[in-house]
N, C-alpha and C positions, 0 to 999 in steps of 0.2 A: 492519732498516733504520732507522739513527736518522731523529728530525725535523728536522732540519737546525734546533733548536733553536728551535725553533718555541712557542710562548707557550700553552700547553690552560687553556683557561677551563669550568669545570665548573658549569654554575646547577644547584643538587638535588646532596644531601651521600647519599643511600640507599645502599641496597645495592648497586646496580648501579653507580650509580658510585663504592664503593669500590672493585668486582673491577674497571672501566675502569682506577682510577689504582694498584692492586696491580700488574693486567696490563701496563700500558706501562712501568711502573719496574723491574719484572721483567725484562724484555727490554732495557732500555734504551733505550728509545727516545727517552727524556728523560729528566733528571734531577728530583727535587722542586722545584728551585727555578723551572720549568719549567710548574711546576702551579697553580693560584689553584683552589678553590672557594667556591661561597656555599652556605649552609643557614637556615634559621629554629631550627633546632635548634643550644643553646647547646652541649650535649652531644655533636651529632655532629662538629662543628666541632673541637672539642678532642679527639676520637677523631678523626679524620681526619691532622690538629695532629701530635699525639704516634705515634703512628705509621707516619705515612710520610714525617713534614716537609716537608706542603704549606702554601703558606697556604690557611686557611680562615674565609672573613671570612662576615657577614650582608648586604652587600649586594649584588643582582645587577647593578645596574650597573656597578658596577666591576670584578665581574669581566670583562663584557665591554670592557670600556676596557682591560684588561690583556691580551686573548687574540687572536691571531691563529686561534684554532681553539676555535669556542664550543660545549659540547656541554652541547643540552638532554635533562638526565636528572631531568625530571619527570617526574608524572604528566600522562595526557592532558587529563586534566579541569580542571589552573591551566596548561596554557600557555598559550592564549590569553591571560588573567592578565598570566603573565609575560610576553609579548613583546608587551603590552599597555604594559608598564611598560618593553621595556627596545629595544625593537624598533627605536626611533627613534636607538638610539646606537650601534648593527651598521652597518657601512660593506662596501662591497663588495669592499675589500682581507683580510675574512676569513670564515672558512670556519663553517657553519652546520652541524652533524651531531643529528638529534635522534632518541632512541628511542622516540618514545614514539607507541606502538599505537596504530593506525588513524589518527595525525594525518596527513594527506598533504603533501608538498613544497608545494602549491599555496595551501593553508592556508596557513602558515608563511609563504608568499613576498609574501602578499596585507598579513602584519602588520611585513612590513619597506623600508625604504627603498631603492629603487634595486635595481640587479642583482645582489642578493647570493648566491652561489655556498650552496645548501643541498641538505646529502644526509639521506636515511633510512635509518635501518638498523632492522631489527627481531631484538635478539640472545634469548635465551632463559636463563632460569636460572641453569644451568650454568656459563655466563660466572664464576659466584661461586668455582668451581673450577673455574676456566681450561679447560674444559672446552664454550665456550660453543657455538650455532651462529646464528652472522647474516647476512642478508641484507643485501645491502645495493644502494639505487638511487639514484639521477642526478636535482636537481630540471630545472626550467628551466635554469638558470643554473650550474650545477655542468659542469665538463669531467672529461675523464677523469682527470685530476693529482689533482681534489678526490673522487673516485669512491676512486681509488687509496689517499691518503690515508686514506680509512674503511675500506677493507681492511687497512693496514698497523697500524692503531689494534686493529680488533676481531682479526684475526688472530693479535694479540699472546695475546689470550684466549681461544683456542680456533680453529673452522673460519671463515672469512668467503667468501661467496661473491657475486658482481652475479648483480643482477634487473633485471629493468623493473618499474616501480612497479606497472602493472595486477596485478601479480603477488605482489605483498606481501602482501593478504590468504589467500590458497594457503598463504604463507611463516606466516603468524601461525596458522593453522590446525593447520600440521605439526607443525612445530619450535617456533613460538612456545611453544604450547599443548600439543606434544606429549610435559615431560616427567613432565605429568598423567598422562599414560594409560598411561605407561612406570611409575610409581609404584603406580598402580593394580594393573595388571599385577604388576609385584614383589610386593607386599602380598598379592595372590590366592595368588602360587606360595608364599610365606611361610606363608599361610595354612595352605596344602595339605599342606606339607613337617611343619608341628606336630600337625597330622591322622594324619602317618605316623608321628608317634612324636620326631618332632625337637625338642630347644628352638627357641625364638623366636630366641634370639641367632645359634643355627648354622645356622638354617632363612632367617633374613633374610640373613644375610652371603651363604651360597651362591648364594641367587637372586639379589642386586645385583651379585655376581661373575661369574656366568651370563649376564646382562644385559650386563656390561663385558666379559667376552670376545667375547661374540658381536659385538658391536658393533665392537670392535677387527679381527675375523674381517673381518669386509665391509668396513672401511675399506683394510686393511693388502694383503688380498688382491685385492681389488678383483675378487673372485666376486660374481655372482649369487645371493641370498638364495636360489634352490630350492635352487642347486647346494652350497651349505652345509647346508643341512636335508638336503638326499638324503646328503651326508656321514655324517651320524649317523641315517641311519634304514635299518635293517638289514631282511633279509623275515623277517615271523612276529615281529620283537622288539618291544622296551617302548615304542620311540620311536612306530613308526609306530601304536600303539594311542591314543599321548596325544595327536597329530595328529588322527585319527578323533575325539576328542571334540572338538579346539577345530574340525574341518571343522563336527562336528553341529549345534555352537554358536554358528555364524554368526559367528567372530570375526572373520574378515577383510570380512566385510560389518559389524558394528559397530565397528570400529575406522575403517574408512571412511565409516561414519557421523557418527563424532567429527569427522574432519579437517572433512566437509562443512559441519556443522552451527558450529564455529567458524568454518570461512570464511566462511561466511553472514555471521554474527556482526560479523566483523570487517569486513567489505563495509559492513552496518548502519553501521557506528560511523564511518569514512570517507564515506559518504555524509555523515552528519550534521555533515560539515568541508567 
């Protein structure tokens, strides 16, 4: 679904928001000329530039003056900063979308003028290869059209899904945080596979490919994670022995630990806004 040529204003040249403006030009959702970013970086500016032919300038006030759809792709620790600096020239005719962890809508709304429409999303990684998954919520002043539009943006890069904000820390726990533990995980079975005799090279590709089917298995099919596991676990065979040690190993209790313990985390960090 194109923007109806809608004007995307990018404050933060990084990673994430390269895959944001790969992802929507990919799809079409806009064209470059469509795009403005700022950066501090001289370097990433003229990578951005040459690339995918947006502009990319150094100052963030103008990109806002340019953008019917501002997206802050900072870190959490200089927005206040920046909408310290640029907060006062956001008008309530555009749209506020910002990624960055733990800052909550209520923050954000308290450093801008008037009833400005601002959504949260919290994407993950993977987004770098369009492969993202984000969340996404509703501030005060945001309707469902500006809700929408954050789905139609992240979706372009992967899965987007609505949340209610109480609930974005769950979200940062999981998904945010969760392609950690998925890596981890990969690395161990890697590990294991060069244990049995494998190179590195053929012992890692299997397991990230093991990990990308499964994952395709539960989206595509839209089964039940036992009912996929009892698929491949036969009686008396190999599967249900390797089961048996990750039962022994508490892994579904510390993996559930991880999400906890980031949610926590994230709760912290949101408090402190």
């Amino acid at each position: 679904m194109p923007l109806n040529n809608k004007r995307i204003g990018i404050i933060g040249g990084g990673a994430m928001a390269e895959a944001i403006i790969s992802g929507i030009l990919n799809a079409g959702l806009v064209t470059p000329k469509h795009i403005i970013v700022s950066d501090m970086s001289d370097g990433r500016r003229e990578h951005l530039q040459n690339k995918y032919g947006v502009a990319a300038i150094r100052d963030n006030t103008e990109v806002v003056h340019h953008a019917d759809l501002l997206i802050l792709a900072v870190k959490p620790y200089v927005i206040g900063d920046v909408l310290a600096q640029t907060g006062g020239h956001i008008n309530e005719n555009q749209t506020v979308i910002s990624i960055a962890a733990g800052i909550t809508t209520g923050f954000i709304e308290k450093l801008l003028v008037g009833k400005v429409p601002v959504v949260r999303v919290m994407p993950n990684t993977p987004l770098l290869v369009g492969a993202g998954a984000t969340a996404v919520c509703s501030g005060r002043w945001a309707s469902e059209s500006h809700r929408q539009l954050a789905l139609t943006l992240f979706g372009a890069v992967g899965l987007a899904v609505p949340v209610v904000e109480n609930l974005m820390d769950a979200v940062t726990g999981l998904s945010g945080s969760g392609p950690a533990y998925m890596y981890v995980i990969a690395e161990a079975m890697a590990d294991a596979g060069v244990r049995a005799g494998l190179s590195r090279e053929i012992s890692l590709a299997l397991a990230a490919q093991t990990m990308l089917g499964a994952s395709r298995m539960l989206l595509e099919t839209g089964s039940h994670p036992g009912v996929l596991k009892d698929m491949v676990t036969t009686p008396g065979g190999t599967t249900i022995e390797g089961l048996y040690a990750l039962e022994e190993g508490n892994l579904r209790a510390v993996i559930g630990k991880a999400v906890e313990n980031a949610c926590r985390r994230s709760r912290q960090m949101s408090e402190g806004k």
